[in-house]
C-alpha positions as YAML, in Angstrom:
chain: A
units: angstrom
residues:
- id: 1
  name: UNK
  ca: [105.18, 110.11, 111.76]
- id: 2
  name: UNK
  ca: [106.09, 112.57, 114.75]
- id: 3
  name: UNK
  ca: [109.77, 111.21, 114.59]
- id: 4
  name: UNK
  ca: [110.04, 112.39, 110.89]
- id: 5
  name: UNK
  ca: [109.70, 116.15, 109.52]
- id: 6
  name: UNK
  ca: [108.54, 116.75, 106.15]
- id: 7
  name: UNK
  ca: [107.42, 120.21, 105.17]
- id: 8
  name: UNK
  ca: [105.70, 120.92, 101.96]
- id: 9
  name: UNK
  ca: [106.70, 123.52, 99.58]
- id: 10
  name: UNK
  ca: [104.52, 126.08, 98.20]
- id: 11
  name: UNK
  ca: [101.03, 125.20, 97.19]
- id: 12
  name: UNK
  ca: [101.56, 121.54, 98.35]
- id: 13
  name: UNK
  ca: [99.87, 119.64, 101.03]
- id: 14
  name: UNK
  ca: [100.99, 116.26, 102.98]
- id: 15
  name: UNK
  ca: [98.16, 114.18, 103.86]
- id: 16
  name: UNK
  ca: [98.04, 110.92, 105.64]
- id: 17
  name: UNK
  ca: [95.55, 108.55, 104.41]
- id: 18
  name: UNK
  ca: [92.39, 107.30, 106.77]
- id: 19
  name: UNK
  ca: [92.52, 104.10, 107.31]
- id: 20
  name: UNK
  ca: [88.95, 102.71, 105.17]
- id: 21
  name: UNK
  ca: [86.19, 100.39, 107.28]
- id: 22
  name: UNK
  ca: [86.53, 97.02, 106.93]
- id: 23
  name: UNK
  ca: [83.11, 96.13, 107.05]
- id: 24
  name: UNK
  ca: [80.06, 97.39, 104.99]
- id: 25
  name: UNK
  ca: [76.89, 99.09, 106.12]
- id: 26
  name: UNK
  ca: [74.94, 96.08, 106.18]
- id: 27
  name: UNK
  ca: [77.81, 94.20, 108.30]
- id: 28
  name: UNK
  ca: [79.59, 92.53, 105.27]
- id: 29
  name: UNK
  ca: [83.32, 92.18, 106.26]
- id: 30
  name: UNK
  ca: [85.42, 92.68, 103.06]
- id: 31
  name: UNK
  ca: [88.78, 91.03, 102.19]
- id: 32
  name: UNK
  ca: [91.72, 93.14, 101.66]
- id: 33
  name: UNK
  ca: [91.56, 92.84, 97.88]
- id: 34
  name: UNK
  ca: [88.10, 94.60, 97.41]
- id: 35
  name: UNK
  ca: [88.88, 97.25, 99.43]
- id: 36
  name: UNK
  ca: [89.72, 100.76, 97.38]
- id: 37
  name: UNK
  ca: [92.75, 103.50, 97.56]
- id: 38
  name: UNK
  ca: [92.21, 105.40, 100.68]
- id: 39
  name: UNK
  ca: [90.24, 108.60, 99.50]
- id: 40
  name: UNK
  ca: [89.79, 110.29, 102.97]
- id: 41
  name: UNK
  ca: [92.90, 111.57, 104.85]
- id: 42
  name: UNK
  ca: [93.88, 113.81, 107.75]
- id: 43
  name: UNK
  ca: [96.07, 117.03, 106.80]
- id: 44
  name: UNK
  ca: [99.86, 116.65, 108.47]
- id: 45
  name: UNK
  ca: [101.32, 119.44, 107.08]
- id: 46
  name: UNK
  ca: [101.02, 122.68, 104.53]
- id: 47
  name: UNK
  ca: [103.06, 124.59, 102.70]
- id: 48
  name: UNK
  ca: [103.84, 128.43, 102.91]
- id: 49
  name: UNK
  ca: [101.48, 129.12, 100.14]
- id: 50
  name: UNK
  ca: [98.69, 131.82, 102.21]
- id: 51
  name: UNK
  ca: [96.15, 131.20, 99.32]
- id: 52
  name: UNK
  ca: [95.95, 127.54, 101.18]
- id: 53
  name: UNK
  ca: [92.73, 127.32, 103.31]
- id: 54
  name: UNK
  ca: [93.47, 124.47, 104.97]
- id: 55
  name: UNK
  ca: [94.57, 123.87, 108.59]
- id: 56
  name: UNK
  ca: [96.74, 121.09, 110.29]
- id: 57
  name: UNK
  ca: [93.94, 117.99, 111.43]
- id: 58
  name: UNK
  ca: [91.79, 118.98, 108.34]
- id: 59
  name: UNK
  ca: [89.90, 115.93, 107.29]
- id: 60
  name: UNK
  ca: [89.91, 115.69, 103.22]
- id: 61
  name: UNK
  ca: [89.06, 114.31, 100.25]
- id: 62
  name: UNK
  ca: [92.03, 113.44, 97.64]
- id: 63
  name: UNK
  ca: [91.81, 112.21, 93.76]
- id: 64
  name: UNK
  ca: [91.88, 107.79, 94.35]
- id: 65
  name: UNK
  ca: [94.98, 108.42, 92.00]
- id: 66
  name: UNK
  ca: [97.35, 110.60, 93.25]
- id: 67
  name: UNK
  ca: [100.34, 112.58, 91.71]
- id: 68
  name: UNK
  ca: [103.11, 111.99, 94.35]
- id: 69
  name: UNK
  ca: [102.88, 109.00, 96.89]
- id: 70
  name: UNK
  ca: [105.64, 109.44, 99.30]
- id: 71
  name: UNK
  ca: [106.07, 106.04, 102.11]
- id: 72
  name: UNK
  ca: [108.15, 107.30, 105.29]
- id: 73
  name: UNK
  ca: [109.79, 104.51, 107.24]
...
């Protein structure tokens, strides 16, 4: 993602989404099927809104269903 630049407007965020263990607590490996949405991600970028209080690297949480889902590349 370092070859593409995407800035966010306003009061928007981009986030890139965590890639989610494979494998249980207990050592259960789990097919691709079971697994969920992503719902932890890493902050890439903010917007120019200063009521934001998040930084660039910021680990998050995000809703499992989204509002915009962008795919670069």
């Amino acid at each position: 993602m370092s070859d593409i630049n995407i800035e966010p407007l306003g009061s928007r965020v981009l986030i890139r989404p965590l890639e989610q263990e494979s494998k249980t607590a207990s050592g259960l490996l789990l097919p691709e099927t079971a697994k969920e949405n992503p719902q932890t991600g890493e902050v890439v970028a903010i917007g120019d809104d200063e009521e934001i209080k998040l930084k660039v690297n910021d680990k998050v949480l995000f809703a499992k269903y989204m509002r915009y889902r962008v795919q670069v590349g």
